[in-house]
PLY file of the C-alpha trace (Angstrom):
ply
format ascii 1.0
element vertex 219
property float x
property float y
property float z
element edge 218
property int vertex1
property int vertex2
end_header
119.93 87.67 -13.57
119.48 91.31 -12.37
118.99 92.97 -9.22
116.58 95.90 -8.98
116.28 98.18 -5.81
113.70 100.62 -5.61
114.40 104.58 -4.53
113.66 103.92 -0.97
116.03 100.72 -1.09
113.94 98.82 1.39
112.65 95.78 -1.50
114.09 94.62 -4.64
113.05 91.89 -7.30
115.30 89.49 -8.77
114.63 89.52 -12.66
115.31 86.90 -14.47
115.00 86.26 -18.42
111.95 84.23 -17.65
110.19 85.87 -15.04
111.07 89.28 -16.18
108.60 91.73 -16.31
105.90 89.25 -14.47
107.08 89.88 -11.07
107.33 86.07 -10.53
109.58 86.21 -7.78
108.54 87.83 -4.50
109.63 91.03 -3.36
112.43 91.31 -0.69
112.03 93.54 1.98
114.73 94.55 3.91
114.50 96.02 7.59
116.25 95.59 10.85
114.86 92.81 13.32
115.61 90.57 16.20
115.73 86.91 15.69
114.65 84.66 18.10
116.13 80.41 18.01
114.46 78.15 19.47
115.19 74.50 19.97
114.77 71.38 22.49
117.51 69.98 24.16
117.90 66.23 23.57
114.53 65.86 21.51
115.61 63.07 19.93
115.98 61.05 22.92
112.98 62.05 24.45
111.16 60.49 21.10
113.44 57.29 21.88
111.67 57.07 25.32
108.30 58.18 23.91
107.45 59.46 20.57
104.16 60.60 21.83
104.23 61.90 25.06
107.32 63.91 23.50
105.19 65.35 20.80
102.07 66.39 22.97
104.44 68.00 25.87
105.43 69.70 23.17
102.93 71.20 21.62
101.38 71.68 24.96
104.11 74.19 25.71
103.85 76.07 22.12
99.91 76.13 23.02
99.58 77.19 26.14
103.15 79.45 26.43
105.25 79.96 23.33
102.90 80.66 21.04
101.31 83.74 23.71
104.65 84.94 24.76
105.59 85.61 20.82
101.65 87.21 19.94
102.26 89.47 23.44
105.49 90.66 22.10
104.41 91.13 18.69
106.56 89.14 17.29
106.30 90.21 13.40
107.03 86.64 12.01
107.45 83.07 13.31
107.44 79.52 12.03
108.00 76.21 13.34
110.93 74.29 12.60
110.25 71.07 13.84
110.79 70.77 17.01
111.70 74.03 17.39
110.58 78.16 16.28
112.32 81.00 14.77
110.96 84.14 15.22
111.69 87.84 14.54
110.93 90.99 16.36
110.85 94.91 15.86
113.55 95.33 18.50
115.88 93.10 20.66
114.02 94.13 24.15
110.86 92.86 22.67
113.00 89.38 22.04
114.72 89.13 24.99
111.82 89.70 27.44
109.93 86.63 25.43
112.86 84.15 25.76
113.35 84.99 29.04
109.15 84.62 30.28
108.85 81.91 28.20
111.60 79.90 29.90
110.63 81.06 33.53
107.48 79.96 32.50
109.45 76.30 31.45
110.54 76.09 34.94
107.33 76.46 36.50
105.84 74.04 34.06
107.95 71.51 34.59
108.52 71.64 38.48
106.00 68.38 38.64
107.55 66.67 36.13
110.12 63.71 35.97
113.41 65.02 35.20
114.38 62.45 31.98
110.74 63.51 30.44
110.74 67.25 30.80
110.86 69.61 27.70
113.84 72.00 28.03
114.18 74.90 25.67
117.74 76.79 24.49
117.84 79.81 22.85
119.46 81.83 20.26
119.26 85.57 19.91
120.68 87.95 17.34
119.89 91.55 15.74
120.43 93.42 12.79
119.77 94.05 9.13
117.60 90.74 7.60
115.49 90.32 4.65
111.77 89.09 4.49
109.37 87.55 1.97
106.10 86.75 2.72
107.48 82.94 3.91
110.41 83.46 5.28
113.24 85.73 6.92
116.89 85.64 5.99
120.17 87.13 6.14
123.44 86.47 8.55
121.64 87.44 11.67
119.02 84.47 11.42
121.98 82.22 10.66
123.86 83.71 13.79
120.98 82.75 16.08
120.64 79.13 14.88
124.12 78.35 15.84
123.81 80.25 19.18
120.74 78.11 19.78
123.06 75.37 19.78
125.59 76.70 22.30
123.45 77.76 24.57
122.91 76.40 28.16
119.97 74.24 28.37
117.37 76.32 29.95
118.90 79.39 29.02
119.56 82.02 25.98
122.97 82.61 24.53
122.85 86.33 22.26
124.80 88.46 20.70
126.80 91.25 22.31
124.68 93.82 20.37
121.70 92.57 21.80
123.68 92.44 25.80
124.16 96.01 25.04
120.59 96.78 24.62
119.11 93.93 27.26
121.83 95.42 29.63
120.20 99.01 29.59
116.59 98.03 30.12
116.33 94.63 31.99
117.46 93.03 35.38
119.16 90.31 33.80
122.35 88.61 35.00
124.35 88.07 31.58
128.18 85.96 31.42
130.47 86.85 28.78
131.82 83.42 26.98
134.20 85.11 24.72
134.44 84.91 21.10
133.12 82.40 18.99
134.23 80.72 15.33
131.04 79.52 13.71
131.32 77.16 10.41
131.05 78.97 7.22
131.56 82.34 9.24
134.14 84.42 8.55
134.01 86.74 11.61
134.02 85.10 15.20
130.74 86.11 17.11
131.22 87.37 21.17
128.63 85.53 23.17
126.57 86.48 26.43
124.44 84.06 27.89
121.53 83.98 29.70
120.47 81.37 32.88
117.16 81.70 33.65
116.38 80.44 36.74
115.03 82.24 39.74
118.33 83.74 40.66
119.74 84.93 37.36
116.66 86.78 36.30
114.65 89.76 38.24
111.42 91.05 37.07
111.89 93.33 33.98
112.62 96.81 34.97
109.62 98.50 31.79
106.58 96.85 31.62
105.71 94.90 28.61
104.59 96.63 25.92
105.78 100.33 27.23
109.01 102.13 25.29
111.57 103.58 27.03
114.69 105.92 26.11
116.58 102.77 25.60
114.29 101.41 22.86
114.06 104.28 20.79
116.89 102.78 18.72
116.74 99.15 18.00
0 1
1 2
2 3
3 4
4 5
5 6
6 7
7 8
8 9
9 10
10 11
11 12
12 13
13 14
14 15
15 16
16 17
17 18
18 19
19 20
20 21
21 22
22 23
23 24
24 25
25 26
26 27
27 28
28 29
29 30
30 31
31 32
32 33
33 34
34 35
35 36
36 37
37 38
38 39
39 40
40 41
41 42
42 43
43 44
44 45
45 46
46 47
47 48
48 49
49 50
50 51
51 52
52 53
53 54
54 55
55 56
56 57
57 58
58 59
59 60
60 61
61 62
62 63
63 64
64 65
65 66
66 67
67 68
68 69
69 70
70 71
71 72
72 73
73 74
74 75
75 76
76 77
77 78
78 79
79 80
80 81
81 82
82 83
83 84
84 85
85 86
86 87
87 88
88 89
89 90
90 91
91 92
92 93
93 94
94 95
95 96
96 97
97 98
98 99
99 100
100 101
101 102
102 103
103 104
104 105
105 106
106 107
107 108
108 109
109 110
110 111
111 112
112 113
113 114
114 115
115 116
116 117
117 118
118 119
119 120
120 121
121 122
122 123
123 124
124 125
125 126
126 127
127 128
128 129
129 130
130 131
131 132
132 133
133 134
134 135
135 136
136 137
137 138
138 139
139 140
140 141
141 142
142 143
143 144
144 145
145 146
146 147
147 148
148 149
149 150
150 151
151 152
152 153
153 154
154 155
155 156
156 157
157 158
158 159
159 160
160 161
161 162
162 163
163 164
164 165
165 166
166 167
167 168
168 169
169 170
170 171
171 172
172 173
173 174
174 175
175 176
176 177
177 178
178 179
179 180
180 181
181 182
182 183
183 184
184 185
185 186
186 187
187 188
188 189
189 190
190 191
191 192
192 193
193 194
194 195
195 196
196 197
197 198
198 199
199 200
200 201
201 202
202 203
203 204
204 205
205 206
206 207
207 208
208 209
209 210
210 211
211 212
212 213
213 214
214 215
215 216
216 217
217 218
């Protein structure tokens, strides 16, 4: 098996003896990206109490908010995992402002709504070097927000500190520093910010969606 990177050394092709010279295998592109973890707390009890009503709140909540939040902030790929969505973005801002509208948005939703049958999201974020096909994206930093999905307040978004650092410059956003983290299979602990995002962690962003500032010029 055989590696080959082109000049620019943003896609290679894995060659193998069968596929070689074919181009069987897709091409591997690699850029830098935010990655977005999303999951719902307790899902599996909330198909215990009602299989149905769980999967219809659901997919309410992709229809009418998720799904908008990642198309307004051009979110370059996303896929459902269940009961859940990764997704991946051109820069962390662009990440961070849809996690944190889409889970005001969750509060306001589910004011109404019976406490033991509302859908509550928790969120991972992460940046930095990934690779895509035309599925799927992959590299350490989509591993890194999976597992800070899981650690992460219900309600609220737990990230990396590269992504505080950016979120810090550009948004209103009250962030707590949990310390370092040892994930399994990781051999470098990762330090941990997170995010609550009810009315009085979170202010109204301080750029409008959609605009650039100095702070976004590097991802």
């Amino acid at each position: 098996m055989r590696l080959r990177t082109s000049a620019s050394s943003r896609a290679a092709i894995i060659e193998t003896p069968i596929g070689r010279g074919r181009s069987s295998l897709p091409t591997l592109e690699r850029r830098w990206g935010a990655v977005l973890a999303v999951d719902i707390v307790e899902y599996s009890r909330l198909t215990i109490l009602n299989a149905e009503l769980a999967y219809y709140l659901y997919k309410s909540h992709r229809h009418e908010l998720l799904d908008p939040k990642l198309r307004e902030y051009r979110a370059r790929f996303f896929k459902s995992t269940g009961d859940g969505i990764l997704a991946e973005f051109e820069t962390a801002i662009d990440a961070a402002r849809c996690a944190i509208d889409v889970q005001k948005g969750m509060i306001r939703r589910c004011r109404s709504a019976a406490k033991d049958s509302q859908i509550v999201f928790r969120m991972g974020l992460s940046c930095g070097p990934i690779l895509a096909d035309a599925e799927d994206i992959y590299g350490h930093d989509v591993n890194v927000a999976a597992r800070l999905q899981a650690i992460a307040p219900a309600g609220g978004i737990a990230m990396t500190d590269d992504v505080a650092i950016r979120v810090r410059s550009v948004l209103a956003v009250r962030l707590e520093d949990i310390g370092a983290h040892c994930f399994h299979n990781m051999a470098c602990p990762v330090h941990v910010f997170q995010c609550r995002c009810d009315n009085a962690a979170v202010k109204r962003d301080l750029v409008a969606p959609g605009r650039r500032s100095a702070a976004l010029v590097t991802p």
